[in-house]
C-alpha positions in Angstrom: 108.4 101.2 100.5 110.7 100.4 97.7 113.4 103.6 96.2 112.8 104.3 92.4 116.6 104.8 91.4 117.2 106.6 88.3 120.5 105.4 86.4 121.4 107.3 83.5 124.4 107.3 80.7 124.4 111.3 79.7 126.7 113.7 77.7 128.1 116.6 79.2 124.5 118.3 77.1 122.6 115.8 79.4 121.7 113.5 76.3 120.8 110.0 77.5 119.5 108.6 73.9 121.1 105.5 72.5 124.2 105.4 74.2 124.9 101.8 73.8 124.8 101.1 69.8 123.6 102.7 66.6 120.0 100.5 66.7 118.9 101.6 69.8 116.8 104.2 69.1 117.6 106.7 65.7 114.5 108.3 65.8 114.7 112.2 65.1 117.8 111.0 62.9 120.2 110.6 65.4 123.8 110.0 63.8 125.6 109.2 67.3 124.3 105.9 68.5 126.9 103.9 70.3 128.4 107.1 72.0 129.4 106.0 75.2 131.2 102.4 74.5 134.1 103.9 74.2 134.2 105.1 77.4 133.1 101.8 78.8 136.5 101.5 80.6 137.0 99.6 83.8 136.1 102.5 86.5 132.5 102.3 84.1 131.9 98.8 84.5 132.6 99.0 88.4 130.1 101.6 88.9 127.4 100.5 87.3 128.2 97.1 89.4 127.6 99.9 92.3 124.7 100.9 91.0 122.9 97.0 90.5 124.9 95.8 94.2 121.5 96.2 95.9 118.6 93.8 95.4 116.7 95.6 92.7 113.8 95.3 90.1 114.0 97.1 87.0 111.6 99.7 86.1 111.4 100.3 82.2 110.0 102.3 79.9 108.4 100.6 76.9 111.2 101.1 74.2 114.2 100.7 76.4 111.9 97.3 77.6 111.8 96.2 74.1 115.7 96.5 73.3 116.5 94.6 76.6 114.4 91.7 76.0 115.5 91.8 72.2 118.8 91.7 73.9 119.4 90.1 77.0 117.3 86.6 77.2 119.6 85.5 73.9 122.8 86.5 75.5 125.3 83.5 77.0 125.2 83.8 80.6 129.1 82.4 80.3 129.9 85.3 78.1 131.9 87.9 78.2 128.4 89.9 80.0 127.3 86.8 82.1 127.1 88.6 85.3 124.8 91.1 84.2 123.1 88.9 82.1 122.1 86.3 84.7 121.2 89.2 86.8 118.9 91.0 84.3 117.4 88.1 83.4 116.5 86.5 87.0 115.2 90.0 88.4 111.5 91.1 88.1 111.1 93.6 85.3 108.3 96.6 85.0 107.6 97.9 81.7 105.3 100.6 81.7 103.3 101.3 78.3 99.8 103.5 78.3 98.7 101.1 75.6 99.8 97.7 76.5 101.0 96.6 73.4 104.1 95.3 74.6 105.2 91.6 74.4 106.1 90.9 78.0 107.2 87.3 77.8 110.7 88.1 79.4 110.9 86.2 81.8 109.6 87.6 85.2 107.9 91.1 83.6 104.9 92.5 84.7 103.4 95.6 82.7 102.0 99.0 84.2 99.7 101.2 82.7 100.1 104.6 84.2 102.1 106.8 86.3 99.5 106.1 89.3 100.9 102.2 88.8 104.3 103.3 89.5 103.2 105.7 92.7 101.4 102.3 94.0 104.1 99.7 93.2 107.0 102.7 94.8 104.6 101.9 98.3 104.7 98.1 98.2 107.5 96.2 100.0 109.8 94.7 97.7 113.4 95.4 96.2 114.6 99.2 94.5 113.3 100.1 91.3 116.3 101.0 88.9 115.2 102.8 85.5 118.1 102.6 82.6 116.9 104.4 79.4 113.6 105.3 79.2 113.4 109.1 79.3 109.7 109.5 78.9 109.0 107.3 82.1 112.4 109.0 83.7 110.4 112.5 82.8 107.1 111.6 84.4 108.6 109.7 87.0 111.0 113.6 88.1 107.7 115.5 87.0 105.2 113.3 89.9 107.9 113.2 92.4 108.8 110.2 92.3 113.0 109.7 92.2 114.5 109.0 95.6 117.7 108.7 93.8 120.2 109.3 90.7 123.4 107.7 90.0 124.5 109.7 86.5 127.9 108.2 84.1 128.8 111.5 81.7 130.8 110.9 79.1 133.1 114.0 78.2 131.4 114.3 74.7 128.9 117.4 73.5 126.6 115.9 70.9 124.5 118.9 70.4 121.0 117.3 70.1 119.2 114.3 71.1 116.9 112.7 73.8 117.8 114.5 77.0 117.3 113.2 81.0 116.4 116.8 82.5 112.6 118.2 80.9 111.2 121.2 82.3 108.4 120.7 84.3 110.6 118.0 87.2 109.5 118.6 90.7 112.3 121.1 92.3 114.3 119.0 95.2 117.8 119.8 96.1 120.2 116.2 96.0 123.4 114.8 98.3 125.8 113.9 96.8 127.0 110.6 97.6 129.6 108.8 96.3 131.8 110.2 92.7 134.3 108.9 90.7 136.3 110.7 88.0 138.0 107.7 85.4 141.2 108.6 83.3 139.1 109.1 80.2 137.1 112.0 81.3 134.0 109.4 82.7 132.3 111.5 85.7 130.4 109.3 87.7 128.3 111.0 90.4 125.6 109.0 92.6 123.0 111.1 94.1 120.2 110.6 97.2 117.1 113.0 97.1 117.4 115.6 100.6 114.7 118.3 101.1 113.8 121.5 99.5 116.3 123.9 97.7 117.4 126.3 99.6 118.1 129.6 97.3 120.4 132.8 98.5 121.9 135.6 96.7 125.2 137.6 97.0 125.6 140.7 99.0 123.5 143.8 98.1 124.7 147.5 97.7 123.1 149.4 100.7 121.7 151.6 97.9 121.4 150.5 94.5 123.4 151.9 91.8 121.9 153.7 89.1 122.7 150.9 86.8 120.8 148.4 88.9 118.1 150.6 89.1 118.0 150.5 85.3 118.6 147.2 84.6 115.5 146.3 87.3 113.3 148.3 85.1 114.1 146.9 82.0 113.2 143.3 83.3 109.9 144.7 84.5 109.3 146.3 80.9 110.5 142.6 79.2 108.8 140.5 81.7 
């Protein structure tokens, strides 16, 4: 059974959407494309080496799919990015798109339809399945169940709208954390494996309850 690894660049108002240049993704006229590269600082680039030091296969939504193989394939493997370009580039690739009309000739990328795909491919043998981007997939993917793991990079910025990684509606599951890392520039890093059911408590009660309580209990039941 392979993990399905959820990496994610968010701010500290948990948006994920085009952190890596202005043409990533503007839609819903966002100004702030490019936020986190100036963050990309040395502790950044070792933990995302963290995150890809497992054999893995990455698992991509359609648009994020369409910017990386816009991007990587035409990138020189002796550059200043070779690593992770001879990585990205030599790994299998999953692009999932409902409609199929994708061009999937990236070399090594295999398309998947639905969210049952996924469940079916997450039971196979094979290497980890790493998301980057992609917050529809990452939404269905926490919604079905389906995250063993999240390794999260925030960025000490508020930008006060945007594309977000948490949606309602993700299946409840209490994490571990573990492994963090906090940079000189603010960069929290925090890597998370799924553990069981939350476990909920509450602070110690008055042996009677005050008449404020008593009030304040009403009012909820009165608001719903």
């Amino acid at each position: 059974m392979r993990k399905i690894i959820v990496g994610a660049q968010v701010s500290i108002d948990g948006v994920m959407q085009a952190p890596g240049g202005p043409s990533e993704d503007p839609t819903k006229g966002f100004r702030f494309g490019g936020w986190a590269m100036p963050y990309f600082n040395e502790e950044f680039g070792e933990e995302i080496e963290r995150l890809f030091k497992e054999r893995f296969d990455l698992l991509l939504g359609r648009k994020t799919y369409e910017i990386f193989a816009a991007y990587w394939p035409y990138q020189d493997e002796h550059g200043p990015n070779g690593d992770i370009t001879t990585l990205f580039n030599a790994i299998g690739k999953y692009v999932v798109s409902a409609s199929g009309e994708v061009d999937t000739r990236w070399a090594d990328t295999r398309l998947l339809r639905d969210i049952a795909a996924i469940a079916r491919l997450k039971q196979e043998d094979g290497p980890n399945l790493v998301t980057q981007g992609s917050t529809e997939l990452v939404h269905a993917l926490l919604a079905h169940d389906l995250v063993d793991a999240i390794s999260l990079y925030t960025v000490p910025i508020v930008l006060g709208g945007g594309k977000k990684l948490f949606a309602d509606g993700s299946t409840p599951h209490a994490f571990t954390l573990t492994g963090s890392r906090v940079a000189p520039n603010g960069l929290v890093v925090a890597h998370y494996e799924r553990d069981g059911e939350i476990q909920a408590g509450a602070a110690p009660a008055l042996d009677t309850p005050s008449e404020l309580e008593i009030a304040r209990q009403a009012r909820m039941q009165r608001e719903g």
